[in-house]
C-alpha positions in Angstrom: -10.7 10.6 20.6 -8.1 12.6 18.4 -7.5 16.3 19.4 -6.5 18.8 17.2 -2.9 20.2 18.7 -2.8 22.8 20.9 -1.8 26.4 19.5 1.0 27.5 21.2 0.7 30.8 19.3 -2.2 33.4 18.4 -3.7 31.9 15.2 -2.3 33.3 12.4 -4.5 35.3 9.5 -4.8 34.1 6.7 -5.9 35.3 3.4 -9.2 33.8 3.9 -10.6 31.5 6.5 -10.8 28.0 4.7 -6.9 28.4 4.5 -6.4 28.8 8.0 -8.4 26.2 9.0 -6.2 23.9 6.4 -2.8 24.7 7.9 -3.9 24.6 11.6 -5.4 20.8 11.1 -2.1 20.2 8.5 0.4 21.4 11.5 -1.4 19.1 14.0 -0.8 16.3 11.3 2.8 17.4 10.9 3.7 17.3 14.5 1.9 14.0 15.3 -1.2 14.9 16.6 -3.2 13.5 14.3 -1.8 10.6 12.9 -2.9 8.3 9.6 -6.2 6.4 10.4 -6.9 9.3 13.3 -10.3 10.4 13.0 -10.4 14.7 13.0 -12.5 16.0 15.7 -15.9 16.9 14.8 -17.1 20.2 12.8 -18.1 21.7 15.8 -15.0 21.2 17.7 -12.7 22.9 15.3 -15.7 25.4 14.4 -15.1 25.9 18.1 -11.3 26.0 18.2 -11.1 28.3 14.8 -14.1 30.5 15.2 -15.5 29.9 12.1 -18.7 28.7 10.4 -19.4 25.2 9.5 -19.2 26.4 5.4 -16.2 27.2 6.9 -14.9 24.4 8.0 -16.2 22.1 5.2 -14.4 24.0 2.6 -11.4 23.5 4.2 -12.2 19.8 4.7 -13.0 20.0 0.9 -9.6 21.0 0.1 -7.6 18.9 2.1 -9.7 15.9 0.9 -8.6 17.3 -3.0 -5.1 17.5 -1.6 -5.4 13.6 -0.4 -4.5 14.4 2.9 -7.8 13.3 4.6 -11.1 11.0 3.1 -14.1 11.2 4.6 -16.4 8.0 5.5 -19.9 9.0 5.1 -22.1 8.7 8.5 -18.6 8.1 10.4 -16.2 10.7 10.1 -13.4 12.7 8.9 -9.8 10.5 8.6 -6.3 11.2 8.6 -4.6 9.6 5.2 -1.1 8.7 4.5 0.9 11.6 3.5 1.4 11.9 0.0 4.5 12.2 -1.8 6.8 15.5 -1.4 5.4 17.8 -4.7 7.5 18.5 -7.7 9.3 21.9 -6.6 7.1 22.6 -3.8 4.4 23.6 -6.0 1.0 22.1 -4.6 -1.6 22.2 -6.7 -4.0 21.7 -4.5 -3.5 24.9 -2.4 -4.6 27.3 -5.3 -7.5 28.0 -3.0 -7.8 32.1 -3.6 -8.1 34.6 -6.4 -4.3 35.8 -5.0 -3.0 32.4 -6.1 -4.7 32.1 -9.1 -2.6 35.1 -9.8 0.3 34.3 -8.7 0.5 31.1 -11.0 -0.3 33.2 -13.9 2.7 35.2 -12.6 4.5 32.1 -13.0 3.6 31.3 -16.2 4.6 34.9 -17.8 8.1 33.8 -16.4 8.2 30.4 -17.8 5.6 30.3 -21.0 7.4 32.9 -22.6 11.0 31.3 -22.9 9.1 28.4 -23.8 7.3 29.8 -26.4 10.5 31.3 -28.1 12.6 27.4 -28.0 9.4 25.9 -29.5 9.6 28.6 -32.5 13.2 27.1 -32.5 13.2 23.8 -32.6 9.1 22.2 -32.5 9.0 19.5 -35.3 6.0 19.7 -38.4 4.2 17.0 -36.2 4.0 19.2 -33.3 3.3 22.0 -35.4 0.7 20.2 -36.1 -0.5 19.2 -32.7 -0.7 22.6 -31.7 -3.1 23.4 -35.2 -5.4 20.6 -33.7 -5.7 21.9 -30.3 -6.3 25.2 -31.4 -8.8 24.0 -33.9 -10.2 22.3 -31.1 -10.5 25.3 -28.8 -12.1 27.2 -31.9 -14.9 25.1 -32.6 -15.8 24.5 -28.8 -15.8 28.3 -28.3 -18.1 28.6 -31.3 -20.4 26.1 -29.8 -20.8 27.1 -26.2 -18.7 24.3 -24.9 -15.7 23.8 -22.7 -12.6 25.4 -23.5 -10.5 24.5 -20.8 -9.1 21.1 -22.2 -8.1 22.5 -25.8 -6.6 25.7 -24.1 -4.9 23.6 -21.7 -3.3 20.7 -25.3 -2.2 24.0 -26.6 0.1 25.3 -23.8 1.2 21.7 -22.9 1.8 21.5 -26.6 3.8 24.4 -26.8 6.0 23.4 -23.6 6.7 20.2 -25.6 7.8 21.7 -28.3 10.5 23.6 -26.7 12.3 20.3 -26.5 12.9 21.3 -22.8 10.8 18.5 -20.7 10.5 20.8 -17.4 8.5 23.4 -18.6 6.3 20.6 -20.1 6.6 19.0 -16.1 5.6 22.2 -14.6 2.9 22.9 -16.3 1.3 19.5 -16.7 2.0 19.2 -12.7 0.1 22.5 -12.2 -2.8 20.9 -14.1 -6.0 22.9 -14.9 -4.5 25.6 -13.0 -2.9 26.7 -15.8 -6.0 28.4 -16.8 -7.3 31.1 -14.8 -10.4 30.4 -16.2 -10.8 27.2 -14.7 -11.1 28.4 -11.4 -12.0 32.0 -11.9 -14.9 33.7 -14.3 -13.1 36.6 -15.0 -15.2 37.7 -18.5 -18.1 37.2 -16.0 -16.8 39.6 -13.1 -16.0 42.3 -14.9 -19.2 41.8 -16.9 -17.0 41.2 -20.5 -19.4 39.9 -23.4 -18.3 35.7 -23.0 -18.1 35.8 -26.9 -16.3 38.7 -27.3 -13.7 37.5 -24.6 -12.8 33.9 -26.4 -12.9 35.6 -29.6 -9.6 37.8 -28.0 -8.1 34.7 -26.6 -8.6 32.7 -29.8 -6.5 35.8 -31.5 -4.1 35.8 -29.4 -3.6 32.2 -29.4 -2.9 32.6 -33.1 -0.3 35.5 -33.1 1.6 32.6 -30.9 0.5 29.9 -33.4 1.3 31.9 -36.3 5.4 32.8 -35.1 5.8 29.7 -34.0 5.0 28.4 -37.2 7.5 31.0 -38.9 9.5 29.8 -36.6 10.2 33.4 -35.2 11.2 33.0 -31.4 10.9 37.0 -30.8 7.4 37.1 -32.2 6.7 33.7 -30.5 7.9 35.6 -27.1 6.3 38.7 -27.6 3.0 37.3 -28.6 3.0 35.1 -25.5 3.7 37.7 -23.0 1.5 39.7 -24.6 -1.6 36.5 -24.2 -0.2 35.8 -20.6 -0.7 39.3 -19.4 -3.2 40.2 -21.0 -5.1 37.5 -18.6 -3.0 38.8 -15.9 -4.7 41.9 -16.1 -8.4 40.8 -16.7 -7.9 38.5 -13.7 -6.4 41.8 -11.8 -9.9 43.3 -12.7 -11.9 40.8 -11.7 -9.9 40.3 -8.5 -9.9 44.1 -7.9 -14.1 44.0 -8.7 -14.4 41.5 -5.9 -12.9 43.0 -3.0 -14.5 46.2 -3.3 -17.2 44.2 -3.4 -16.4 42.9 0.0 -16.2 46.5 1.6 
């Protein structure tokens, strides 16, 4: 039967206790362990060997399944998969577990989006003009409905990225995936009890200040009215993060 490898070390902390879990079962993998086709010992054995609860553990199964780096076989177990391919810059997608990273990304964004946003005011073309009027007619009339926003939000920014006639930001981002927005991952409006409507009806605006220099093809309007979109949902998602873990006190 596989074991999980031995620690050689106190466990580490982690920022919470799904993560840990993930990188002491992805370090057994690394180091041979646990192999492909291995089957992972069972819940209680690593609840034994981690101290945690099974929720626990199953979240962290949960993730590492998302990350394709395990399957599990219904009634038979847990098991090792191939590793996938290296990812692009390092960035995994699939270890945006916590609030933190969440943040962090949007951190990311600030640093990229913004440049981005200033090239496309330079050089988009009338048809990606209006690509980006569609997607933000898109987000529009699903925010007046009710409906999901993430997929127009998400055209808008990849749109954007396009335009810049720079294809990494457009690889970044579209690597990052849904990630992108905070939302996605993270009800923000809802933690820090912000009216739903009231809240698209800010990111809709600021979505057209971008819209609108880019259009007059003003890359200092275009940059300022990005960083000005970006961190504004830096700081809601500050608030909410902030809401949370004096909530946990």
């Amino acid at each position: 039967m596989s074991t999980l490898y031995p620690p050689s070390a106190p466990l580490k902390k982690h920022r919470n206790l799904a993560q840990g879990v993930v990188a002491y079962i992805s370090e057994s993998i690394g180091k041979g362990a646990l192999k492909p086709g291995d089957k992972l010992p069972t819940e209680s054995e690593i609840m034994r060997i981690q101290g945690v609860s099974r929720t626990v553990v199953r979240e962290a199964i949960s993730h590492m399944q998302a990350a394709g780096l395990v399957e599990t076989r219904h009634g038979i177990g847990t098991f090792v998969l191939e590793p996938p391919p290296s990812p692009a810059l390092g960035i995994d997608p699939a270890t945006v577990v916590t609030m933190r990273d969440v943040l962090a990304i949007l951190e990311l964004r600030i640093s990229l989006e913004t440049e981005a946003a200033a090239l496309a005011a330079m050089r988009r073309t009338d048809s990606q003009l209006q690509q980006l009027r569609a997607a933000l007619d898109g987000f529009q009339e699903a925010a007046r409905n009710g409906s999901e926003t993430v997929h127009w939000d998400m055209q808008f920014h990849l749109t954007i990225a396009q335009a810049s006639d720079n294809r990494y930001f457009h690889d970044i981002l579209k690597h990052l995936g849904t990630n992108i927005i905070p939302r996605s991952r993270v009800n923000s409006a809802k933690l820090t009890q912000d009216d739903p409507a009231s809240y698209m009806e800010r990111v809709a605006r600021e979505h057209e200040d971008i819209f609108n220099a880019i259009s007059r093809q003003d890359p200092e309007s275009a940059r300022a009215a990005m960083r000005t979109h970006l961190g504004n949902s830096r700081e809601r998602l500050r608030r909410a993060q902030e809401l949370i873990e004096a909530g946990s006190r």
